[in-house]
MIKEDREN-578192 format. One line per 3 residues: their letters; for each residue x, y, z of N, C-alpha, C. Coordinates in steps of 0.1 Angstrom, whole numbers. Each point is the difference from the previous one (the first is absolute). Example, Ala and Ser with C-alpha at 12.3 -4.5 7.8 and 13.67 -1.06 7.14 Angstrom:
as = 132/-57/78/-9/12/0/9/12/0 | -4/11/-7/9/11/0/-8/11/8
***
This chain:
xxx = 506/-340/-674/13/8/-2/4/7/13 | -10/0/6/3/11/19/9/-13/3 | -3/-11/1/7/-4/9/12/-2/-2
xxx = 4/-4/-10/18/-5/-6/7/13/9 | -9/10/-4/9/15/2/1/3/16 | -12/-2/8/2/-4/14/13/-8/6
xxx = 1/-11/-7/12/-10/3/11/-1/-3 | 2/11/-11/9/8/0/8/7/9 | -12/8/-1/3/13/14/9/-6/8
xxx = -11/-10/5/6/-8/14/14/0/0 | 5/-10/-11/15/-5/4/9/14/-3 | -4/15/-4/10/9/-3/-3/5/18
xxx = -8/-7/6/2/12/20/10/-8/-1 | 6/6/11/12/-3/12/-6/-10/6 | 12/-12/6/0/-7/12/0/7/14
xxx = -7/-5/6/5/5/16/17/1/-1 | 1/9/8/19/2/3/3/-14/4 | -8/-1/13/1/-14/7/-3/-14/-8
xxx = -1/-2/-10/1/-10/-10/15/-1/-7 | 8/11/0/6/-1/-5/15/-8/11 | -7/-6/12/8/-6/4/-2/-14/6
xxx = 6/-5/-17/-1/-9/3/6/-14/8 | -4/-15/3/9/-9/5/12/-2/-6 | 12/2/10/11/-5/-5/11/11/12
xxx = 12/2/-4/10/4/10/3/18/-7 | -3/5/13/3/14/-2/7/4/9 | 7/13/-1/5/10/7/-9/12/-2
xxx = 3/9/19/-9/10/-1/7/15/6 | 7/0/-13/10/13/6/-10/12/1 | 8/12/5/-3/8/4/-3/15/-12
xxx = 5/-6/-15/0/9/-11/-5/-12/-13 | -1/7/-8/-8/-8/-13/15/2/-14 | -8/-9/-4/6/-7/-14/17/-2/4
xxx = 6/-2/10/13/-7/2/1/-7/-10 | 19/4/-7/5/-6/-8/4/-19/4 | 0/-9/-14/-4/-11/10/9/-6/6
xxx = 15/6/-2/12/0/6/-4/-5/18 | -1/12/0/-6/10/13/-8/-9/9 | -14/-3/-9/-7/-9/4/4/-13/3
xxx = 3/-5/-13/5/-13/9/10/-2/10 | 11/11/2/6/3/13/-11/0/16 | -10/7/-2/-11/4/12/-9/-21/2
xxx = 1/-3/-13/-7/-16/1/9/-7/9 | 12/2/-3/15/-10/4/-6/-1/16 | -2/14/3/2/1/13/-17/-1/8
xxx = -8/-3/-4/-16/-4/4/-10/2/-14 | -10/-2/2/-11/0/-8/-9/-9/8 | -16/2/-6/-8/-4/4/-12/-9/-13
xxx = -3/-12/4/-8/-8/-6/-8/1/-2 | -10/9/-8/-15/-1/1/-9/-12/-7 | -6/-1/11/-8/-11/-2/-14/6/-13
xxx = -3/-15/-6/-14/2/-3/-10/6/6 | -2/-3/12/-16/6/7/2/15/7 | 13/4/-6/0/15/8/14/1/10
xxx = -1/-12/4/14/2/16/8/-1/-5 | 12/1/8/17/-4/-2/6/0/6 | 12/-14/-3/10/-1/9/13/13/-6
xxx = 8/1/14/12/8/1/9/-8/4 | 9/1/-6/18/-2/1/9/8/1 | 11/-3/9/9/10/-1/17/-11/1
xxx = 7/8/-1/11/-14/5/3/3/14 | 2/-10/4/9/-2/12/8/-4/7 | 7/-9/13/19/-3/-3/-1/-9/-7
xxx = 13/0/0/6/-10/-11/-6/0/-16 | -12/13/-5/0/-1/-12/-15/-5/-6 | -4/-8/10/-13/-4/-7/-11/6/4
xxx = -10/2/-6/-13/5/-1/-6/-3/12 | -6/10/6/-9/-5/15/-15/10/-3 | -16/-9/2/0/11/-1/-10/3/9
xxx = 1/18/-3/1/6/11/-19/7/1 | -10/-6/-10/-12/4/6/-6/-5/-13 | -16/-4/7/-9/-5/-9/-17/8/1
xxx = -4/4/-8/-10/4/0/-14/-2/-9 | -11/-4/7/-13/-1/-10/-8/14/-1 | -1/-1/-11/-6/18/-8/-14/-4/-3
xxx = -9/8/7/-17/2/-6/-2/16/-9 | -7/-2/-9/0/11/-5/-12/11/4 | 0/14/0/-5/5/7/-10/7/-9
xxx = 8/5/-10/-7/2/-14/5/-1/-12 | 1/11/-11/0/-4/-11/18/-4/2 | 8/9/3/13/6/6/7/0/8
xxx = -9/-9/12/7/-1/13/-8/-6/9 | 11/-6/6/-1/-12/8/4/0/11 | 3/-10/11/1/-5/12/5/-9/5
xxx = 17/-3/6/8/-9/1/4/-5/17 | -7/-10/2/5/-5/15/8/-13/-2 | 11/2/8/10/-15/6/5/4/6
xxx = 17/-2/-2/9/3/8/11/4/-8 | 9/9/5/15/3/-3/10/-3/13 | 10/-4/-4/10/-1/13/11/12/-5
xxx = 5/9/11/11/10/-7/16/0/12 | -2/-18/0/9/-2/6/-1/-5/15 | -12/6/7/-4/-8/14/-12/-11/-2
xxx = -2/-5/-7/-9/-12/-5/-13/7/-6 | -7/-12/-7/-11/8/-1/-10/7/5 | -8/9/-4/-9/10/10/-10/1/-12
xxx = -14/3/4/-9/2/-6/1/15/-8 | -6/1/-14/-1/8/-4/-12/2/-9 | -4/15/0/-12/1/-13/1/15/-2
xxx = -1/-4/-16/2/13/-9/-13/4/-7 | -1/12/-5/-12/6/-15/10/4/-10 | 0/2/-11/4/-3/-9/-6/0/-14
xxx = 2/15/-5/-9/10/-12/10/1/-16 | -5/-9/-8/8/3/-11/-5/13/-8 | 12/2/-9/-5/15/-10/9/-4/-10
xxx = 2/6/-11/11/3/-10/3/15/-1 | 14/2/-3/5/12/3/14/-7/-12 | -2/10/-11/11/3/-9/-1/-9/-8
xxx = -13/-7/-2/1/-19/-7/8/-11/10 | 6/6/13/0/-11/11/-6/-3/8 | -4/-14/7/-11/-2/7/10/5/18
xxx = -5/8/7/1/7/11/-10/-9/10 | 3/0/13/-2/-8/14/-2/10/10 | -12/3/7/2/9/8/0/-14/14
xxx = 7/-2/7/-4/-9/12/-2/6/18 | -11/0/2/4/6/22/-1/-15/5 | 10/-1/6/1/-11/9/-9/5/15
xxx = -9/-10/7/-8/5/6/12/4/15 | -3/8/10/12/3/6/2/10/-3 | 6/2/-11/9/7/-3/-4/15/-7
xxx = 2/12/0/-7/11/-6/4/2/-15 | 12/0/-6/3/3/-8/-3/-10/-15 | -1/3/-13/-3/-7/-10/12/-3/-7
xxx = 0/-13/-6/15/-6/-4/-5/3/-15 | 10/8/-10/-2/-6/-13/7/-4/-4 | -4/-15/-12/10/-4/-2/-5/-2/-19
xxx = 9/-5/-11/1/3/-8/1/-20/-10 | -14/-9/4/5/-14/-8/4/-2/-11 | 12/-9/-2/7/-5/-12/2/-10/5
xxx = -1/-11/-9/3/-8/-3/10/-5/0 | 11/-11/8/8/-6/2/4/-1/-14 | 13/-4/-5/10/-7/-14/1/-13/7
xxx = -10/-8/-12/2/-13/0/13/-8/6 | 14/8/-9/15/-8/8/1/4/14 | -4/15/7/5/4/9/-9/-10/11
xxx = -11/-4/-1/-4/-11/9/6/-13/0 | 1/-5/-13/4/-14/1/15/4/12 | 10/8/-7/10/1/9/-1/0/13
xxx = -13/12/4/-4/1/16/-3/-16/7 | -7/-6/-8/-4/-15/6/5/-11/2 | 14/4/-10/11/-8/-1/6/-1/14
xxx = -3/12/3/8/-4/12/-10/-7/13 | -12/-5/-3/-5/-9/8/-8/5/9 | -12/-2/6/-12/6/9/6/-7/15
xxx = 7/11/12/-3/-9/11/-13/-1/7 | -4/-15/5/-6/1/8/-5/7/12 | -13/3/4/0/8/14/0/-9/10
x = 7/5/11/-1/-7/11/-12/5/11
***
């Protein structure tokens, strides 16, 4: 009888924060629970792919409309919550190497991002949602350019 009730237990804990982001196309604004209006306005204009194994591609648009994108990264996890992201970003002078840390939490029932890009002193937070399924198709509609 201990055990059923043990296995119980189990499935009533919490997920890692960081589980709760899952593969598929997100936006990572800078505030939580954006109306999806809103959101899929911030998708139109970039979002980022997460992969199965942790990394992701980024997109943004650029001339003429189509999607370029603009950085890729593979994520090791560091613990239960946070992880560790090296590739590259381009922010317009081609690409350049980058690596991030990157600490999930929840705050308000939203999953919260603390990120330090190495370099750099200050901590980015950002606030994951989930892309609207239309507001991507639209984004993609307009077609991936190639890099040169």
């Amino acid at each position: 009888m201990r055990q059923p009730l043990l296995l119980a237990a189990a499935f009533l804990l919490p997920l890692p924060a960081a589980a709760q982001l899952q593969p598929g196309f997100w936006s990572f604004p800078g505030q939580p629970n954006l109306p999806e209006a809103e959101l899929a306005a911030l998708c139109g204009t970039g979002f980022s792919l997460v992969l199965s194994d942790g990394g992701s591609l980024s997109y943004l648009p650029g001339e003429g409309g189509a999607l370029w994108q603009d950085a890729e990264m593979a994520c090791t996890p560091d613990a239960t919550d946070a992880w560790t992201c090296e590739g590259w970003v381009d922010h317009g002078r081609g690409p350049e190497a980058s690596r991030h840390a990157t600490r999930a939490g929840r705050e308000g029932g939203a999953l919260r991002l603390e990120t330090r890009v190495e370099g750099q002193g200050e901590v980015i937070v950002t606030w994951p949602q989930p892309c609207p399924p239309a507001a991507i198709r639209a984004a993609l509609a307009r077609g991936i350019a190639p890099r040169d």
